[in-house]
PDB file of N, CA, C and O in Angstrom:
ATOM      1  N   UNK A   1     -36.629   5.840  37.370  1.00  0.00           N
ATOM      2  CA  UNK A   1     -35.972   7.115  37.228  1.00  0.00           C
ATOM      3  C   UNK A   1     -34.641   7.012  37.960  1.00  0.00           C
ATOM      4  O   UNK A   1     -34.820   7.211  39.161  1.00  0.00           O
ATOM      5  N   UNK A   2     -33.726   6.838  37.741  1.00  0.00           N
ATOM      6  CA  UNK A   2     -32.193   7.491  37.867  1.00  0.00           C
ATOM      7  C   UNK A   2     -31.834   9.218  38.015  1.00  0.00           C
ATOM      8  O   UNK A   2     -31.708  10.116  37.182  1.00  0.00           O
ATOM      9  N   UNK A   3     -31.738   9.159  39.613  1.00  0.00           N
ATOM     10  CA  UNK A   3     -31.466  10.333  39.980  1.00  0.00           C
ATOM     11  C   UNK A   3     -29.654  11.062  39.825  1.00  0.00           C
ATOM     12  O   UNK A   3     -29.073  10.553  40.784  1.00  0.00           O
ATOM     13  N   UNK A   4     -29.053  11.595  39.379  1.00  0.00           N
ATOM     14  CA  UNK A   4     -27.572  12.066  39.745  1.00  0.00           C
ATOM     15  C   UNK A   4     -27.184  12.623  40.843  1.00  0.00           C
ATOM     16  O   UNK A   4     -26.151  13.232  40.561  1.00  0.00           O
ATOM     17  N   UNK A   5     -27.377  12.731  41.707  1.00  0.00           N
ATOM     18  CA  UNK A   5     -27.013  13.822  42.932  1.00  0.00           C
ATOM     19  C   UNK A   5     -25.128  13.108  43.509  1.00  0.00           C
ATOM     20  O   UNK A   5     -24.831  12.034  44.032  1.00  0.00           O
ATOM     21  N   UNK A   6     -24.416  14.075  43.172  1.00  0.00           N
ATOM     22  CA  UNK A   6     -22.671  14.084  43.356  1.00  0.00           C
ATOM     23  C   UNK A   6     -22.414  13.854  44.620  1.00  0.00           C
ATOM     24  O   UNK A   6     -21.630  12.957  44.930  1.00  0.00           O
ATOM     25  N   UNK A   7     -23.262  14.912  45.892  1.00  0.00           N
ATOM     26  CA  UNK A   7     -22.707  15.230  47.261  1.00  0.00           C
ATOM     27  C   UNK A   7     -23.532  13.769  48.166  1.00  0.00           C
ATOM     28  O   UNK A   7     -24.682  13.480  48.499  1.00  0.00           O
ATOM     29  N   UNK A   8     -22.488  13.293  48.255  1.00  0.00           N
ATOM     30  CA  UNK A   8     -23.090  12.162  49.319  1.00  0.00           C
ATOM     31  C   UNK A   8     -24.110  12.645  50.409  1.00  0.00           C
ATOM     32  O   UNK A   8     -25.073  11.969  50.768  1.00  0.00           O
ATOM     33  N   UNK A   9     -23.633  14.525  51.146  1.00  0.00           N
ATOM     34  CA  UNK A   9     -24.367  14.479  52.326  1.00  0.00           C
ATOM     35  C   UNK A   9     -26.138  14.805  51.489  1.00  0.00           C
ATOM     36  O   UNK A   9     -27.201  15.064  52.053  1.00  0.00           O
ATOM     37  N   UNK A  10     -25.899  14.684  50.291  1.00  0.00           N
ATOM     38  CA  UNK A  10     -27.044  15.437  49.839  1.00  0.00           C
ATOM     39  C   UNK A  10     -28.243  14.170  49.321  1.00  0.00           C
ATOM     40  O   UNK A  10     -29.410  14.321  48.960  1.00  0.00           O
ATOM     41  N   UNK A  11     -27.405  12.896  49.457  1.00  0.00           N
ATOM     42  CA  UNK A  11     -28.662  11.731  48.703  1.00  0.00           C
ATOM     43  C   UNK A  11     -29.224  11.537  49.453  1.00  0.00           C
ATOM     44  O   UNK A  11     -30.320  11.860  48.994  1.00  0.00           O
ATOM     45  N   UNK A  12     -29.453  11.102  50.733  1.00  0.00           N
ATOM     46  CA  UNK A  12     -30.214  10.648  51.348  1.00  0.00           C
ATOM     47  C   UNK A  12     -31.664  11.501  51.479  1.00  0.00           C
ATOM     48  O   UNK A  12     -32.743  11.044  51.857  1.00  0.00           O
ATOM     49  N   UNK A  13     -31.377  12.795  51.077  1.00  0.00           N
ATOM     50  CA  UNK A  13     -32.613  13.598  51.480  1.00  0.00           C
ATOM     51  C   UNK A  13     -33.160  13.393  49.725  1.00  0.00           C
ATOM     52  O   UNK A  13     -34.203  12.942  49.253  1.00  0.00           O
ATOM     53  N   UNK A  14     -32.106  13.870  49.188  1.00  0.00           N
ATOM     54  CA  UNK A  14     -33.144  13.398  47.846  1.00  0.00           C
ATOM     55  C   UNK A  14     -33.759  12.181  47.879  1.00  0.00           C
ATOM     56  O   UNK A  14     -34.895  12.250  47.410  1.00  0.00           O
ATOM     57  N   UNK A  15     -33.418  10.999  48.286  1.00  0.00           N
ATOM     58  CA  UNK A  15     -33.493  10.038  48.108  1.00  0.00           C
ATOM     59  C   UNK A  15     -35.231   9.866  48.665  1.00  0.00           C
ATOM     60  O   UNK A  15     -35.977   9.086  48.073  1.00  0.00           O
ATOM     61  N   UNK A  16     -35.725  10.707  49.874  1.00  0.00           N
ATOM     62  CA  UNK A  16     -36.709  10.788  50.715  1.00  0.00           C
ATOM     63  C   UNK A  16     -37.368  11.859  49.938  1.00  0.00           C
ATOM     64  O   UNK A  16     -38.563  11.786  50.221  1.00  0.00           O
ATOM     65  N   UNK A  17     -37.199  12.678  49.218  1.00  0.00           N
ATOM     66  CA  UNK A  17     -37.883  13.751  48.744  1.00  0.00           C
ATOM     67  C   UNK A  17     -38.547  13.117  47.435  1.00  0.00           C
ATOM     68  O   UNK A  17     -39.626  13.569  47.052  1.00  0.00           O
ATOM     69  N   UNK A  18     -37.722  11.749  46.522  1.00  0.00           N
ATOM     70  CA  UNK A  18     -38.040  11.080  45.593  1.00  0.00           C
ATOM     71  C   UNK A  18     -39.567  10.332  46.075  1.00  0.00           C
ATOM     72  O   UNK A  18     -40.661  10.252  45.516  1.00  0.00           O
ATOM     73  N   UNK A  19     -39.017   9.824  47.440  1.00  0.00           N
ATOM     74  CA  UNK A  19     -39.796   8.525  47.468  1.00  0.00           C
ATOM     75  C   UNK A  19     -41.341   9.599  47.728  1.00  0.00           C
ATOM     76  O   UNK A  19     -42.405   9.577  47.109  1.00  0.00           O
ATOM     77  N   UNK A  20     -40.930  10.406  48.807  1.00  0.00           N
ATOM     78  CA  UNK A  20     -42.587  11.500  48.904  1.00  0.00           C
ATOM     79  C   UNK A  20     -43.034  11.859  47.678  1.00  0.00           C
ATOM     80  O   UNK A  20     -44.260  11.806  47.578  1.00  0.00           O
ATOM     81  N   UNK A  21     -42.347  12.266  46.552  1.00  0.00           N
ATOM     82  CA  UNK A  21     -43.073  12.430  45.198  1.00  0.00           C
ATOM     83  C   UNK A  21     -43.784  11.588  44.161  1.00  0.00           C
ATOM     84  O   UNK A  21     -44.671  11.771  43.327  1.00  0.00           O
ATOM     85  N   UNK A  22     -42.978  10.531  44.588  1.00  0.00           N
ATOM     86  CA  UNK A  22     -43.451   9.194  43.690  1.00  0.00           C
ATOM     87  C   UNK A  22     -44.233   8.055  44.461  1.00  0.00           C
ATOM     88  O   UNK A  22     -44.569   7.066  43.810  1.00  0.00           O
ATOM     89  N   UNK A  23     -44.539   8.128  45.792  1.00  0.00           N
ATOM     90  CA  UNK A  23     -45.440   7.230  46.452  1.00  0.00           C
ATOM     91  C   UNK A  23     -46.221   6.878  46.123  1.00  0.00           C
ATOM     92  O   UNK A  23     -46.773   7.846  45.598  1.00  0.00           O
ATOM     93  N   UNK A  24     -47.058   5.730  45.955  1.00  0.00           N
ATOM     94  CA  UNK A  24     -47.767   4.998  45.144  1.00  0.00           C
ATOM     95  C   UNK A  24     -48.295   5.037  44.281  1.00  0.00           C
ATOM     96  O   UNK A  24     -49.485   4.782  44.093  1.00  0.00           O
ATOM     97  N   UNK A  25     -46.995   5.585  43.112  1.00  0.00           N
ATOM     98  CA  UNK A  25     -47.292   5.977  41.451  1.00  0.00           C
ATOM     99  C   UNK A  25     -46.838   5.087  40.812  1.00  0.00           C
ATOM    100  O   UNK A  25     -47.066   4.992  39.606  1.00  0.00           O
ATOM    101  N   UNK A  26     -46.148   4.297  41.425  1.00  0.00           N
ATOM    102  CA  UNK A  26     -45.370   3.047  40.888  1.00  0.00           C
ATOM    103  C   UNK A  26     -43.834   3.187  40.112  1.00  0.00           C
ATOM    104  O   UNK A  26     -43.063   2.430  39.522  1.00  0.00           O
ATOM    105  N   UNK A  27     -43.878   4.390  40.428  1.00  0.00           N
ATOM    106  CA  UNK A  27     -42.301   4.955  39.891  1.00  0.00           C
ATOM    107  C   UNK A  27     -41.284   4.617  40.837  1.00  0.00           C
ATOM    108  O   UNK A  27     -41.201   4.985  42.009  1.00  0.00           O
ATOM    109  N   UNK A  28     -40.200   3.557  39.917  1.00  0.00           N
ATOM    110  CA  UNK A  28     -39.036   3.548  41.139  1.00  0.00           C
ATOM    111  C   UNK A  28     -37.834   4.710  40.845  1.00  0.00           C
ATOM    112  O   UNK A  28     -37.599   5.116  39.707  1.00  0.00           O
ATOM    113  N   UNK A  29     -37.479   4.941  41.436  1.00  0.00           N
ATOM    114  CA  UNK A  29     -36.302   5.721  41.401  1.00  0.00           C
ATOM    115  C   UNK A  29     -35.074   5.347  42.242  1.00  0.00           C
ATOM    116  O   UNK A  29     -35.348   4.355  42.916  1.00  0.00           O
ATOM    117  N   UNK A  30     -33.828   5.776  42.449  1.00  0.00           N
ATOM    118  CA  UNK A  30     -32.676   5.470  42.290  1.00  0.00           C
ATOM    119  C   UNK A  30     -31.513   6.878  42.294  1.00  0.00           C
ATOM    120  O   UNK A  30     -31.286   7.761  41.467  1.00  0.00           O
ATOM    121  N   UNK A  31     -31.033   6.609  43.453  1.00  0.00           N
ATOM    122  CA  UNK A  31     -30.124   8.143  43.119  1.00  0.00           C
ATOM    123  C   UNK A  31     -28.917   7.577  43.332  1.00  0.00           C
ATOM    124  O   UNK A  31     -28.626   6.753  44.199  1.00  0.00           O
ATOM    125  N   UNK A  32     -28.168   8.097  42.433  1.00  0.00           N
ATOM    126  CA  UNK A  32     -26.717   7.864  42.108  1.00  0.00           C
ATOM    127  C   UNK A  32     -25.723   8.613  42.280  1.00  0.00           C
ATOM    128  O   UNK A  32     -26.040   9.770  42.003  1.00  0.00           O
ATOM    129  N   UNK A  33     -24.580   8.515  42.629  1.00  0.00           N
ATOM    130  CA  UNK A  33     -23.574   9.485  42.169  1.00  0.00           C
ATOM    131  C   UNK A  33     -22.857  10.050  41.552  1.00  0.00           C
ATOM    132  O   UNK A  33     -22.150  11.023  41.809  1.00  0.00           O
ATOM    133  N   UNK A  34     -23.052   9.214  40.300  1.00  0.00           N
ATOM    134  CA  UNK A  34     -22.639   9.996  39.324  1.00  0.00           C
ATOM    135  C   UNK A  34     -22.715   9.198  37.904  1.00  0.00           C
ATOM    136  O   UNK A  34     -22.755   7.968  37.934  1.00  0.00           O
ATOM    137  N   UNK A  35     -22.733   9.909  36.633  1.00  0.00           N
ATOM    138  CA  UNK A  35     -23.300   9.800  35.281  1.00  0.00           C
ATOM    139  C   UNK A  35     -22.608   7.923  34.787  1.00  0.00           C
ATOM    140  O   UNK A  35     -23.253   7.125  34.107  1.00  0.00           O
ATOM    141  N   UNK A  36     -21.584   7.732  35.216  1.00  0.00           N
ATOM    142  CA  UNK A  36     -20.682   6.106  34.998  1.00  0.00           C
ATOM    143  C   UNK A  36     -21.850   5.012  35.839  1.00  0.00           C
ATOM    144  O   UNK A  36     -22.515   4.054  35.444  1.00  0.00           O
ATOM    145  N   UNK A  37     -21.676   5.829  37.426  1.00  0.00           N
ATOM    146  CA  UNK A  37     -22.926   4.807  37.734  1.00  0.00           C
ATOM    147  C   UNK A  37     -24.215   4.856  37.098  1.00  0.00           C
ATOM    148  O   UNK A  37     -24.577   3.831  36.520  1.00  0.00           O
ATOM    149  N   UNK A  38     -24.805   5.636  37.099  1.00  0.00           N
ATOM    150  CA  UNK A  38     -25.866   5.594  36.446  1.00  0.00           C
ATOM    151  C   UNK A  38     -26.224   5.016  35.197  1.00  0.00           C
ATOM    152  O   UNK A  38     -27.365   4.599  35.005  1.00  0.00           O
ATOM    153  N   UNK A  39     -25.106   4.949  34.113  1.00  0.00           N
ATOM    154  CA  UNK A  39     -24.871   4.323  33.006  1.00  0.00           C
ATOM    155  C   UNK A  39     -25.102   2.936  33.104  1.00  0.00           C
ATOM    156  O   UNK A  39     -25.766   2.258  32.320  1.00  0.00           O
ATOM    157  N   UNK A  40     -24.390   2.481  34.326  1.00  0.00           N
ATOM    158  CA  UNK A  40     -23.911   1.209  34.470  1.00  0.00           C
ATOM    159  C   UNK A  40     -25.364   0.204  35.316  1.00  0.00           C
ATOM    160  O   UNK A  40     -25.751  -0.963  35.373  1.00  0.00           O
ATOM    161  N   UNK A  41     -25.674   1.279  35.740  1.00  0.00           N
ATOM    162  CA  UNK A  41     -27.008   0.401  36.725  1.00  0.00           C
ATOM    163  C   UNK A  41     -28.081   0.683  35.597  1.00  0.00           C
ATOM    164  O   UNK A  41     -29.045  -0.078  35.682  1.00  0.00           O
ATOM    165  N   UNK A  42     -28.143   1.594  34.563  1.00  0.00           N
ATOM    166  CA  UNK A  42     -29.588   1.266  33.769  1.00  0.00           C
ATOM    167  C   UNK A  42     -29.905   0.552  33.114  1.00  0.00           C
ATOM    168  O   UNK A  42     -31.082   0.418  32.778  1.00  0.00           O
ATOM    169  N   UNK A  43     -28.305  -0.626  32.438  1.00  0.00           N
ATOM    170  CA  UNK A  43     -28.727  -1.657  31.259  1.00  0.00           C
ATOM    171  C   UNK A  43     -29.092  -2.539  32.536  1.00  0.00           C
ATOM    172  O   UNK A  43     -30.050  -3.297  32.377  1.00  0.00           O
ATOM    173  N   UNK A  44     -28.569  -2.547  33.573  1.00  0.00           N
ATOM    174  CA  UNK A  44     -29.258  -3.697  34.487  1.00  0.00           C
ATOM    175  C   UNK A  44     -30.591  -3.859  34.849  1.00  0.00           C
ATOM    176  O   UNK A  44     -31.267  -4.884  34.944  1.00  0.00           O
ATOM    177  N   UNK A  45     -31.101  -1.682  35.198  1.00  0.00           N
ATOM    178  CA  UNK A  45     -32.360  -2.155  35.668  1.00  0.00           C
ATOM    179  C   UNK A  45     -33.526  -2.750  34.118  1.00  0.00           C
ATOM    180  O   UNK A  45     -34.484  -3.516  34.227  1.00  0.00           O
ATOM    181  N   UNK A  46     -32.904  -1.947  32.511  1.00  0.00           N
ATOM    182  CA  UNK A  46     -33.438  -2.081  31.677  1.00  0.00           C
ATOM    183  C   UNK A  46     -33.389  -3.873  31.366  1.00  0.00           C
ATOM    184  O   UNK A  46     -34.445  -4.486  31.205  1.00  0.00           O
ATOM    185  N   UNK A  47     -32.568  -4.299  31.333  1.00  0.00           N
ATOM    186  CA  UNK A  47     -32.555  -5.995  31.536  1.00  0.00           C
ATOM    187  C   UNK A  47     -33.629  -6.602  32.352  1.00  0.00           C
ATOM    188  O   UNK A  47     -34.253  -7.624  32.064  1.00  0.00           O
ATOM    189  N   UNK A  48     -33.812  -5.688  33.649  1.00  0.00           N
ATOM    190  CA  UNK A  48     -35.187  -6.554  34.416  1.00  0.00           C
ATOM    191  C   UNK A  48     -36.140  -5.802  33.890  1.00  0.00           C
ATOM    192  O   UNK A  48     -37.243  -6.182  33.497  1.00  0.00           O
ATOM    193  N   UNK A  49     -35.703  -4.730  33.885  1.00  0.00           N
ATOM    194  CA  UNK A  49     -37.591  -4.350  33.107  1.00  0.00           C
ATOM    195  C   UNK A  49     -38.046  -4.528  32.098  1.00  0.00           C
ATOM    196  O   UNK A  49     -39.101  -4.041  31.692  1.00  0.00           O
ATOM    197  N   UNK A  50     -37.117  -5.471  31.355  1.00  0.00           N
ATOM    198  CA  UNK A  50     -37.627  -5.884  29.918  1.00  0.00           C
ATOM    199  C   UNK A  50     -37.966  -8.079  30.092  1.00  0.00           C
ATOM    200  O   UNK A  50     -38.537  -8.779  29.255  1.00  0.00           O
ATOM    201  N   UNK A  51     -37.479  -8.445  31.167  1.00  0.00           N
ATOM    202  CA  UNK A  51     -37.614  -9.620  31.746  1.00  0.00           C
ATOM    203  C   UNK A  51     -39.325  -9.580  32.571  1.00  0.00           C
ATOM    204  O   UNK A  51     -40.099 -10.530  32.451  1.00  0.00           O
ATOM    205  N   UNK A  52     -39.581  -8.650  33.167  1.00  0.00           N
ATOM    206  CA  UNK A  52     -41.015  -8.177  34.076  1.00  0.00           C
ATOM    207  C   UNK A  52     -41.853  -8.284  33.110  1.00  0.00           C
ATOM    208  O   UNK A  52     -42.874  -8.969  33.176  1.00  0.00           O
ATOM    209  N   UNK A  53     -41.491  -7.600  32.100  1.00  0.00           N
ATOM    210  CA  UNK A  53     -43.044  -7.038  30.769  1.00  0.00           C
ATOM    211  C   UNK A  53     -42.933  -7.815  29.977  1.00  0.00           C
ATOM    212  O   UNK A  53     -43.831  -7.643  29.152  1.00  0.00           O
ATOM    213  N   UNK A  54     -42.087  -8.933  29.625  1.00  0.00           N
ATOM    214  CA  UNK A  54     -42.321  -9.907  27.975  1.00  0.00           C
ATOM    215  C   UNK A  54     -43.143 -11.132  28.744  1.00  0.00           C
ATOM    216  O   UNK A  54     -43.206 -11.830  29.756  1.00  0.00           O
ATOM    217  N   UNK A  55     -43.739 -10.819  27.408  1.00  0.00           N
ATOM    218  CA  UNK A  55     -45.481 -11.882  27.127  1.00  0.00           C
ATOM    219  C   UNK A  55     -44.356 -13.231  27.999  1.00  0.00           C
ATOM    220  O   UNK A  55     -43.182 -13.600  28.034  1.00  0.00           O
ATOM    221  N   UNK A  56     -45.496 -13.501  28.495  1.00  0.00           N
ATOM    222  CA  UNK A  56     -45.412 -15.367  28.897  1.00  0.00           C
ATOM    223  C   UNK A  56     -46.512 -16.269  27.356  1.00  0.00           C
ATOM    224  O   UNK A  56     -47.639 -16.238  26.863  1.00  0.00           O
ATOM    225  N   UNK A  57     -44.987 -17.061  27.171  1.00  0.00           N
ATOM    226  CA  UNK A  57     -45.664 -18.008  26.271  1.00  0.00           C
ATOM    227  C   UNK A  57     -47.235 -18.961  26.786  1.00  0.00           C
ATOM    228  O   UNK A  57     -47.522 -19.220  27.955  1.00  0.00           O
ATOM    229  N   UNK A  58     -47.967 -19.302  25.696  1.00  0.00           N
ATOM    230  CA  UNK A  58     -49.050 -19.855  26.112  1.00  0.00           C
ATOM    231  C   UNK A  58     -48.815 -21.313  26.040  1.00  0.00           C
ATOM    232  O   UNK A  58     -48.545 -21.681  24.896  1.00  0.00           O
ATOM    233  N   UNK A  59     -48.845 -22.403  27.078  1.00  0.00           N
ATOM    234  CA  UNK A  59     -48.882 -23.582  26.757  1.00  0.00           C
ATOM    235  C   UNK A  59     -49.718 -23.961  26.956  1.00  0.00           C
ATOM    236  O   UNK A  59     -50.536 -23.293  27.588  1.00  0.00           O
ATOM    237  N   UNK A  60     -50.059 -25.469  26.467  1.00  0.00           N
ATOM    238  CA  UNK A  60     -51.212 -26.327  26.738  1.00  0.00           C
ATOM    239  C   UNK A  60     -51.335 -27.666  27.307  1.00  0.00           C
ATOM    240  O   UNK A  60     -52.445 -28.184  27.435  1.00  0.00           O
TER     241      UNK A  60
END
């Protein structure tokens, strides 16, 4: 999950209010500052999370 929060003094608490909601649900989250970053960090995290979940070939 990709959070938006603009006010710098304001991420850090979201950032702690995320992690208390999502604690060992396996949800990562991520707060950003704004809609460019966020754009820009999701093909990255979507790149590893599509590297994590594809099948491992079977050899012999």
């Amino acid at each position: 999950m990709i959070v938006i929060e603009p006010r710098i003094e304001a991420r850090a608490s979201t950032r702690e209010s995320l992690r208390a909601m999502t604690d060992g649900s396996g949800v990562r989250t991520v707060v950003v500052s704004s809609m460019r970053v966020a754009g820009e960090l999701a093909t990255v995290l979507l790149k590893h999370s599509a590297a994590e979940t594809a099948p491992v070939a079977a050899t012999r």
